[in-house]
C-alpha positions as CSV (number, residue, x, y, z in Angstrom):
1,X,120.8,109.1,91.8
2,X,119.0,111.0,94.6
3,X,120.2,109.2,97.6
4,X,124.1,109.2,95.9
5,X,123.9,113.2,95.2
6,X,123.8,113.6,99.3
7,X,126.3,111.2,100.0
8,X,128.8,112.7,97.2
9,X,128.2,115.9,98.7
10,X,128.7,114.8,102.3
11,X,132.2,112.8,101.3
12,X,133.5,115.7,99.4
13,X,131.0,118.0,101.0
14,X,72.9,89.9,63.3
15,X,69.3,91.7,64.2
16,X,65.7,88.9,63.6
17,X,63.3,90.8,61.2
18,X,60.0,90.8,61.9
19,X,57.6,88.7,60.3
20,X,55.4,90.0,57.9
21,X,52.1,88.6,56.0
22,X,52.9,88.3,52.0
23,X,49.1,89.0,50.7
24,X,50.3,87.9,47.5
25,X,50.7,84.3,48.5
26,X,46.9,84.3,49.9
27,X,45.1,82.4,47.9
28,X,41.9,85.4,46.7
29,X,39.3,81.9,46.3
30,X,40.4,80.8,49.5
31,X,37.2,80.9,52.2
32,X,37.3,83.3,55.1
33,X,37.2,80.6,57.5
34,X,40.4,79.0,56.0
35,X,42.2,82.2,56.6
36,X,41.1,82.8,59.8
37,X,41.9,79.3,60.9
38,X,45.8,79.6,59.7
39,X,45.9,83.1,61.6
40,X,44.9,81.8,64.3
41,X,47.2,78.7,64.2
42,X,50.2,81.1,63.4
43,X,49.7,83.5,66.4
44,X,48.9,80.3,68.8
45,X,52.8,78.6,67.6
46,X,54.0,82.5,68.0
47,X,52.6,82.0,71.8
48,X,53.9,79.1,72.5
49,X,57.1,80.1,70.8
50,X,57.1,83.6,73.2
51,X,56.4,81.8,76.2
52,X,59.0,79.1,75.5
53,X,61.7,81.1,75.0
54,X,60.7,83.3,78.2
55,X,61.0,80.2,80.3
56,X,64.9,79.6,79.0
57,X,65.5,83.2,79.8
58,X,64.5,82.9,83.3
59,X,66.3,79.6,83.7
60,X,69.7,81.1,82.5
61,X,71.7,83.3,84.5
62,X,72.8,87.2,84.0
63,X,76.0,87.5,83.2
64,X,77.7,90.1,85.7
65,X,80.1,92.2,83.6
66,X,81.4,94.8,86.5
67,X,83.7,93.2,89.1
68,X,85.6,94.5,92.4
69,X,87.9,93.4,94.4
70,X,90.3,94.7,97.7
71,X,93.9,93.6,97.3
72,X,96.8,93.5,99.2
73,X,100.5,91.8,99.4
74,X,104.4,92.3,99.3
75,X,106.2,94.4,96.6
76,X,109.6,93.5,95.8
77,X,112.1,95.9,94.2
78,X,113.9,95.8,91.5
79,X,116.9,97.2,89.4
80,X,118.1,100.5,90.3
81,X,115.4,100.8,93.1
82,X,116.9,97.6,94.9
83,X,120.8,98.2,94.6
84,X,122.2,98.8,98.1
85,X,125.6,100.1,97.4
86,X,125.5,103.9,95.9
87,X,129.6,103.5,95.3
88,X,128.8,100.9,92.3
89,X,125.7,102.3,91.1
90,X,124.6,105.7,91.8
91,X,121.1,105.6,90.9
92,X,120.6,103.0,93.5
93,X,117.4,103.1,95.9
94,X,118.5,101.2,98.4
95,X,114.8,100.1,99.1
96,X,113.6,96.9,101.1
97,X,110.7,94.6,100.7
98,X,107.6,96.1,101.1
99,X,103.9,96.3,100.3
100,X,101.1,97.2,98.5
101,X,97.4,97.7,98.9
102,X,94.7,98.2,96.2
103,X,91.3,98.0,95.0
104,X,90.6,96.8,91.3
105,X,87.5,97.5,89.2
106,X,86.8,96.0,85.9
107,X,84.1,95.4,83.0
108,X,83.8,92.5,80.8
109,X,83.1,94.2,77.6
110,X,82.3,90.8,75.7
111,X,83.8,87.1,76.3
112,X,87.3,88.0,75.8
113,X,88.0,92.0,76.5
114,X,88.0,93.9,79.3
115,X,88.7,97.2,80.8
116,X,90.6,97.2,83.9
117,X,90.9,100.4,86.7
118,X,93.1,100.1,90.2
119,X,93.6,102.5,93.0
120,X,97.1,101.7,94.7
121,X,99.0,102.9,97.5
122,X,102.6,100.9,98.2
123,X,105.4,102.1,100.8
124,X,109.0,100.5,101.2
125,X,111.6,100.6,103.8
126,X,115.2,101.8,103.0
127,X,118.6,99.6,103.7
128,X,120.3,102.7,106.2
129,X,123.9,100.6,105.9
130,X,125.6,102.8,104.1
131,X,123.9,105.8,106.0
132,X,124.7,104.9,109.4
133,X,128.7,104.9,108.2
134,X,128.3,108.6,108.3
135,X,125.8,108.9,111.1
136,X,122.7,109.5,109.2
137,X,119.5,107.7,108.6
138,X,116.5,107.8,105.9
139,X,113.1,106.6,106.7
140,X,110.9,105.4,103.4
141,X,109.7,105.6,100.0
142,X,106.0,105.5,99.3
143,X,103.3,106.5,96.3
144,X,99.7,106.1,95.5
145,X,98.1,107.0,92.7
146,X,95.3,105.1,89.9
147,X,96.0,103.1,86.9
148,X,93.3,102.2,83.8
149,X,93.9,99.9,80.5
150,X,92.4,97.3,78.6
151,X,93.3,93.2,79.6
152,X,92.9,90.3,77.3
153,X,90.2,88.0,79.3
154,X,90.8,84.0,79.4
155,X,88.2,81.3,80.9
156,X,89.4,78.4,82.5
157,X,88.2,75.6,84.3
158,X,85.4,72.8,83.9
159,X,82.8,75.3,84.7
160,X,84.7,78.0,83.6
161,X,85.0,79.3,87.0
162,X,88.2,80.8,86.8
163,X,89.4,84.3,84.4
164,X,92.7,85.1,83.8
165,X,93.7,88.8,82.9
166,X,96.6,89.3,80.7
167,X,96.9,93.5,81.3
168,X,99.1,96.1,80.1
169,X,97.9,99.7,82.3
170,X,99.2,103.5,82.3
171,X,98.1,106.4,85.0
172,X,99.4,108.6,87.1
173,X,101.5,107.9,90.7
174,X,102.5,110.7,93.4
175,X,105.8,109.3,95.0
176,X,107.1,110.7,98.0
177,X,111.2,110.5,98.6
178,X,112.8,109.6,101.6
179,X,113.5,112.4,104.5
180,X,117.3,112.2,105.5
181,X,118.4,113.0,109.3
182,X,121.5,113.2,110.9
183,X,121.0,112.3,115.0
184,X,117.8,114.4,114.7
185,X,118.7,117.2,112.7
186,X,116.9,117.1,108.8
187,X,119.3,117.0,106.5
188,X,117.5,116.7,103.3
189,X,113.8,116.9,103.3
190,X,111.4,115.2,101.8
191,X,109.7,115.5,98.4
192,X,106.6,114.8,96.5
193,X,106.6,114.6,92.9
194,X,104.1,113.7,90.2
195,X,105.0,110.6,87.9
196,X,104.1,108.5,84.8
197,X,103.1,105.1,86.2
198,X,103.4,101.5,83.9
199,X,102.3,98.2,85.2
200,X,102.2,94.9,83.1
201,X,101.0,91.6,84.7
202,X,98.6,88.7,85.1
203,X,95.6,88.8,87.6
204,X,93.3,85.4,88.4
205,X,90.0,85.3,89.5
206,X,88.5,82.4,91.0
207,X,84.8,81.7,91.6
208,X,84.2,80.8,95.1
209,X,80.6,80.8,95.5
210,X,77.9,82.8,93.3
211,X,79.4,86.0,92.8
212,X,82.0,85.8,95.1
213,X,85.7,85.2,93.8
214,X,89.8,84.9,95.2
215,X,91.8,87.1,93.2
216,X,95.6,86.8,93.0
217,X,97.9,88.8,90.6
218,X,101.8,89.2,90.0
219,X,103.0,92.8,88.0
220,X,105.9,94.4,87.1
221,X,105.4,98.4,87.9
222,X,107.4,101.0,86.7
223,X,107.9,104.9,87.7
224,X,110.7,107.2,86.9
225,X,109.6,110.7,89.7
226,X,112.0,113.5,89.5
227,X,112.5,115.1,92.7
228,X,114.1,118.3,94.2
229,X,117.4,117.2,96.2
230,X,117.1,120.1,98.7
231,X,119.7,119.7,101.5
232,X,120.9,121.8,104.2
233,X,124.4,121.9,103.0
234,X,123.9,123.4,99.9
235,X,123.7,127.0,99.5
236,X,122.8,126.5,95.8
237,X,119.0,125.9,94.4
238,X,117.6,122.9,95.0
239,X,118.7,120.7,92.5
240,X,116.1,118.2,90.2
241,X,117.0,114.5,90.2
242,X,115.2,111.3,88.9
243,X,114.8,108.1,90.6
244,X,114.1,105.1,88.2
245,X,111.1,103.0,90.7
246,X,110.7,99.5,89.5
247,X,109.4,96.7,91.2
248,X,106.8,93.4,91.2
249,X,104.0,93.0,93.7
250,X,102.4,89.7,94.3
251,X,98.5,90.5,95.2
252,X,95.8,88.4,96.7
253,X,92.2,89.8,98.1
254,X,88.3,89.1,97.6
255,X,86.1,90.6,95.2
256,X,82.9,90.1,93.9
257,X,80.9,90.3,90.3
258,X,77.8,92.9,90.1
């Protein structure tokens, strides 16, 4: 819709309790040196007990519940935001393959929930074709912005060693709309705009030694940014126009458990 507006216009211009002594079961005939004997048999298994169960606790390692991890990879649009040809669909994008970098946070809130964070920044390359017919040229979409939700957490493996994250996030993106030229001269300028950002996917973490893991991920992201289609040949105000953003980036980084 934003790149077709210029063209148009160009064409037509449980808690343990703690144990208590039941004096009522004591036995009032029963010598001193019988009681004292069973107290002191009952604090020595208590000991043992203590120190027992101290000794398992060392053994057994700390679950880390906070992970992190760098990410990085292609994005590939989709819909709208991939169409090339702005005569058949107007809202096209006419993006290319591009990428995306982030860094993920999480924390295992028990064995099978978790809360999930992401700071992302992706930029794409736009398919000029149709702008070089009339002498112009566009340079590139791009957006960052943070993303938070919960994820459904799955163990897998013989040891375990691998967690899969079934996610569904919302946040906030700030995309930036291609700058237009014709043989130097702006033509339509750029603009940033403030969006509702979706993203629904899987993410895989793989132990690779200790707390070190591979992470990989695939996720369909959504935006719809409404920009202000400013060009040089209107005289009118700048006019508001959305851009439906969709696309699926394939992710793979290092991260580590803390």
């Amino acid at each position: 819709m934003l790149l077709n507006n210029w063209l148009d216009g160009r064409h037509e211009n449980a808690l343990p309790c703690k144990p208590t002594l039941d004096a009522e079961r004591l036995n009032a005939e029963t010598s001193k040196y019988t009681v004292m004997k069973k107290i002191i048999l009952v604090m020595a298994a208590a000991v043992a007990f203590s120190l027992t169960a101290s000794a398992q606790d060392t053994k057994a390692p700390v679950a880390k519940k906070f992970f992190m991890a760098v990410t990085g990879g292609p994005a590939l649009p989709v819909g709208a935001f991939a169409a090339k040809d702005l005569n058949d669909n107007e809202e096209a994008g006419l993006a290319k393959t591009g990428y995306q970098m982030g860094l993920h946070f999480g924390y295992r809130t028990n064995s099978n929930l978790s809360v999930i964070a992401q700071v992302f920044y992706g930029k794409y390359g736009v398919d000029n074709t149709m702008f070089h017919e009339v002498g112009a040229d566009m340079d590139h979409w791009q957006y960052y912005g943070i993303l938070a939700g919960p994820a459904l957490t799955v163990q897998a493996g013989k040891a375990k060693n691998v967690e899969i994250d079934f996610k569904t996030l919302a946040g906030w993106a700030r995309v930036n709309s291609p700058l237009v030229k014709l043989s130097g001269t702006t033509l339509v300028n750029e603009d940033w705009s403030d969006a509702l950002a979706l993203q629904g996917g899987i993410d895989v973490r793989y132990t690779l030694s200790g707390n070190l893991f591979f992470f990989g991920g695939a996720n369909y992201n959504y935006m719809r940014p409404k920009f202000k289609f400013d060009s040089i040949l209107d005289e009118e105000p700048a006019e508001e126009v959305e851009q439906k953003i969709g696309f699926v980036n394939i992710s793979a980084g290092i991260g580590f458990r803390f």
